[in-house]
C-alpha positions in Angstrom: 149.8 93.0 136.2 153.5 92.9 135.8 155.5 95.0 138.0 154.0 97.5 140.4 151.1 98.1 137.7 147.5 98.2 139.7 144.0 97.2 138.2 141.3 97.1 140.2 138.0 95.4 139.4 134.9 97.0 139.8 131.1 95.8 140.9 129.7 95.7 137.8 133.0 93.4 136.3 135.0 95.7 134.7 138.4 97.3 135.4 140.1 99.9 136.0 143.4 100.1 135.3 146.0 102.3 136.5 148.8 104.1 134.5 149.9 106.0 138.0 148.7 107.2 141.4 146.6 109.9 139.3 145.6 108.4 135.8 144.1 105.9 134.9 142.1 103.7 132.4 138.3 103.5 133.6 135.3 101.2 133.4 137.5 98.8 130.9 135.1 95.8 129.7 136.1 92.7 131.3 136.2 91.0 128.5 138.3 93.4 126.7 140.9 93.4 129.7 140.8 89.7 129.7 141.0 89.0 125.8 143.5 86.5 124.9 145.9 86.1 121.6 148.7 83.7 121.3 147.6 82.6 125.3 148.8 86.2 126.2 146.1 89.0 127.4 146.6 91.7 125.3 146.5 95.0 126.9 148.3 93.8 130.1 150.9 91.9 127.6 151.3 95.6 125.8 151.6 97.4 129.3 154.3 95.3 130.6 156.6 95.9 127.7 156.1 99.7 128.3 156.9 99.6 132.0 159.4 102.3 133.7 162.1 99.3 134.3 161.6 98.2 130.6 161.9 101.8 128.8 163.7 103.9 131.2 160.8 106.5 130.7 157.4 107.0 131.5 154.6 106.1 128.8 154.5 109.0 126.4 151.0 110.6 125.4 151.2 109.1 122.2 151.4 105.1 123.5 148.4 106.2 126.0 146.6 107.2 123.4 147.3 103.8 121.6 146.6 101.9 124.5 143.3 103.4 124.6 142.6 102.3 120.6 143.8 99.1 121.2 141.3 98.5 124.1 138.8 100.0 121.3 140.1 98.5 118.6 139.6 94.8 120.8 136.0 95.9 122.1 134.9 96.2 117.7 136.2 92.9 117.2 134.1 91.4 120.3 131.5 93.5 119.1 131.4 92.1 115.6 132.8 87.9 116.4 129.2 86.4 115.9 128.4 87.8 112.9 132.4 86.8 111.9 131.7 83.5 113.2 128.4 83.0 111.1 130.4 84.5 108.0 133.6 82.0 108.4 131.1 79.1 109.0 128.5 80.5 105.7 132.4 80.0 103.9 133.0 76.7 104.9 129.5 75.2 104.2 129.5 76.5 100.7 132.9 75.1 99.9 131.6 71.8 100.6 128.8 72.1 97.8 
């Protein structure tokens, strides 16, 4: 986590992940935390551009609030890669006929 930011994995894999001493993100799906794009991990790529030393502020409600859709928002497309997978491969093999 850049900066002072704290996540803390739990027993059953996934994270928690801390926006201060009081708040936080719970039970956050492993792989959702650890999805990659452009070799970056997303969420904690997002957080440290939104840091106190970066802004000059803390996080308003609002860019919580997105954080939290953008975790979601990465959990659907997990959710839905095989049958994306099987539809991009279904593409390819009928271009070839």
């Amino acid at each position: 986590m850049p900066g002072s930011g704290r996540v803390t994995q739990r027993e059953d894999g996934a994270y928690d992940v801390y926006l201060n001493d009081i708040a936080r993100w719970e039970n956050v799906p492993a792989e959702v935390w650890d999805y990659t794009l452009g070799g970056y991990t997303v969420l904690k790529k997002w957080l440290s551009y939104r840091e106190r030393a970066v802004l000059g502020r803390d996080l308003r409600p609002a860019e919580v609030r997105a954080f939290t859709e953008i975790a979601r928002r990465i959990a659907a497309l997990l959710a839905l890669q095989p049958d994306l997978d099987a539809n991009y491969w279904a593409i390819l093999a009928s271009m070839r006929h």
